[in-house]
C-alpha positions as CSV (number, residue, x, y, z in Angstrom):
1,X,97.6,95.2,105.0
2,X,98.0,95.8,101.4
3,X,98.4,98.9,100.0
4,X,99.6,100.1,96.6
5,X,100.9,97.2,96.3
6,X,102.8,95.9,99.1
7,X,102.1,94.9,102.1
8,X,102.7,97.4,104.6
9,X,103.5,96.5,108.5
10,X,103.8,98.2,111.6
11,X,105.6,97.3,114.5
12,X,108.6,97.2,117.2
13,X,107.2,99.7,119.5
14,X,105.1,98.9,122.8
15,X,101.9,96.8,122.2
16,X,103.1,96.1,118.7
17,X,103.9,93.2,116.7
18,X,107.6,92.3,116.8
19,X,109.0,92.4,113.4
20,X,112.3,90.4,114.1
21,X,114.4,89.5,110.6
22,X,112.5,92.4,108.7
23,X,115.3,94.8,107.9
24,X,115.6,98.1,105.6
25,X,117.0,96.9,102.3
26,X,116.0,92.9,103.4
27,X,114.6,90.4,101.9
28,X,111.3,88.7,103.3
29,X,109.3,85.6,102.3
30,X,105.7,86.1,102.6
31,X,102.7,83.5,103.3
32,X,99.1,84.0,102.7
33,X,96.8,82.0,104.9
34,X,93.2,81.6,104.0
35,X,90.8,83.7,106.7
36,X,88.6,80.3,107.2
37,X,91.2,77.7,107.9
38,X,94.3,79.2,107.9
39,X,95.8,77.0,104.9
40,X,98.6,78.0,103.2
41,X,97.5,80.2,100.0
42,X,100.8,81.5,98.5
43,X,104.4,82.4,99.4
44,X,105.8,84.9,97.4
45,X,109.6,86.5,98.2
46,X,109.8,90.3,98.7
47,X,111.7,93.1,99.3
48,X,111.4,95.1,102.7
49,X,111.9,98.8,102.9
50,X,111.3,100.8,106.1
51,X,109.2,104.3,105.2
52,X,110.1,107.4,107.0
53,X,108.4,108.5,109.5
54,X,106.5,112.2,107.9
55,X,107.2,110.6,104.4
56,X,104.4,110.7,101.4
57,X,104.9,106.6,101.8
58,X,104.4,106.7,105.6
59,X,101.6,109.4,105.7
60,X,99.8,107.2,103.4
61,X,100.8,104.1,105.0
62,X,99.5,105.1,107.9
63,X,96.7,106.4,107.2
64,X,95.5,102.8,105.9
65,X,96.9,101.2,108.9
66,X,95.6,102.8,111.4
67,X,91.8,101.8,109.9
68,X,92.7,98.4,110.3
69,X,93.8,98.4,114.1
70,X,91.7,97.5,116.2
71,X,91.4,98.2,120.1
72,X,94.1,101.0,120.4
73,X,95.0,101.8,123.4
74,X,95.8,105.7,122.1
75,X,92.7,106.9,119.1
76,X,94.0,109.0,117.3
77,X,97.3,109.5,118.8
78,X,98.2,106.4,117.5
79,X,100.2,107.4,114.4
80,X,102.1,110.3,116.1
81,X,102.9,106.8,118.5
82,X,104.0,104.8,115.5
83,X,106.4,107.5,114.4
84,X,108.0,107.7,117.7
85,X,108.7,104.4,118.6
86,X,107.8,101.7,115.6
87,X,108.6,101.0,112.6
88,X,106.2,101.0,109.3
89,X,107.5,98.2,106.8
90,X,106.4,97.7,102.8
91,X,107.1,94.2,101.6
92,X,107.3,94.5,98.2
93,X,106.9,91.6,95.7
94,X,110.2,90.4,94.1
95,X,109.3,88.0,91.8
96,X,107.1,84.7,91.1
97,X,105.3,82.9,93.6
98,X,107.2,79.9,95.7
99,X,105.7,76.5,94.6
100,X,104.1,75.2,98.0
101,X,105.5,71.8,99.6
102,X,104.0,68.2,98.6
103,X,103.5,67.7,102.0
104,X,102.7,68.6,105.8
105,X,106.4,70.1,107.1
106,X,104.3,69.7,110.5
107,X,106.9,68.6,112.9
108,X,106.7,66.4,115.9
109,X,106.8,68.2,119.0
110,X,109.5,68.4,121.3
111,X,109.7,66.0,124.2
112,X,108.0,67.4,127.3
113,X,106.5,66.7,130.6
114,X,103.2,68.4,129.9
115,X,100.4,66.5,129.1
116,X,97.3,66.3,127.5
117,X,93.8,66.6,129.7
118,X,93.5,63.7,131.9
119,X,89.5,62.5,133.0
120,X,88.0,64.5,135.6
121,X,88.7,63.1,139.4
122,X,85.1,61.2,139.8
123,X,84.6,63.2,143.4
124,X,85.1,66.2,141.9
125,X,81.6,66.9,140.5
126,X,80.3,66.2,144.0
127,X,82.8,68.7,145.6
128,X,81.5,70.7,142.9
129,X,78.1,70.3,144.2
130,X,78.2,70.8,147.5
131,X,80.2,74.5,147.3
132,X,76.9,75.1,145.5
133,X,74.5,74.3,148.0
134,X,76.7,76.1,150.9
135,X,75.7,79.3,149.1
């Protein structure tokens, strides 16, 4: 979420995000997607800092944060939660936007032996059928 301006995170506590890489002190590269198609809008580096927990930057933080969550398992217990066992990141911008790549950087995927969906057995839809009319 963004909020005066950085965006702030919260994570690394049970039925949170993970927030693997993001370090007090860090650095962070950050990628808007669009909310329709999820296209790449911007990258932009940043700096991470981790708030306090009790701090004027985490109260306030929070207090944004925890509008935005949706299906909490804990109401409003949820921010004495965060301060227990997560962590509440800013991602502060730290300078000019990345220029975005010519091309796809979509890679080929890894050799496997999963497959895509083969055609439907033809006697299935009359197995199908006939559970039905059991009933």
């Amino acid at each position: 979420m963004w909020h005066e301006g950085a965006v702030c995170l919260v994570g690394d506590g049970p039925g949170e995000q993970p927030l693997t890489g993001l370090t007090d002190g860090g650095a962070a590269e950050v990628t808007v997607r669009s909310k329709d198609k999820g296209g790449r809008l911007v990258t932009w580096p940043a700096s991470v800092s981790e708030a306090a927990p009790g701090s004027p930057e985490w109260e306030a933080a929070v207090a944004e944060l925890k509008g935005k969550r949706l299906n909490a398992p804990d109401g409003e217990e949820m921010p004495a939660r965060w301060a227990r066992e997560c962590r509440v990141l800013r991602l502060v911008p730290a300078g000019s936007p990345l220029t975005l790549p010519d091309g796809t950087l979509a890679e080929r995927p890894v050799p496997s032996p999963a497959t895509t969906r083969r055609p439907v057995p033809a006697a299935l839809p009359r197995l199908l059928a006939g559970r039905r009319k059991k009933k």
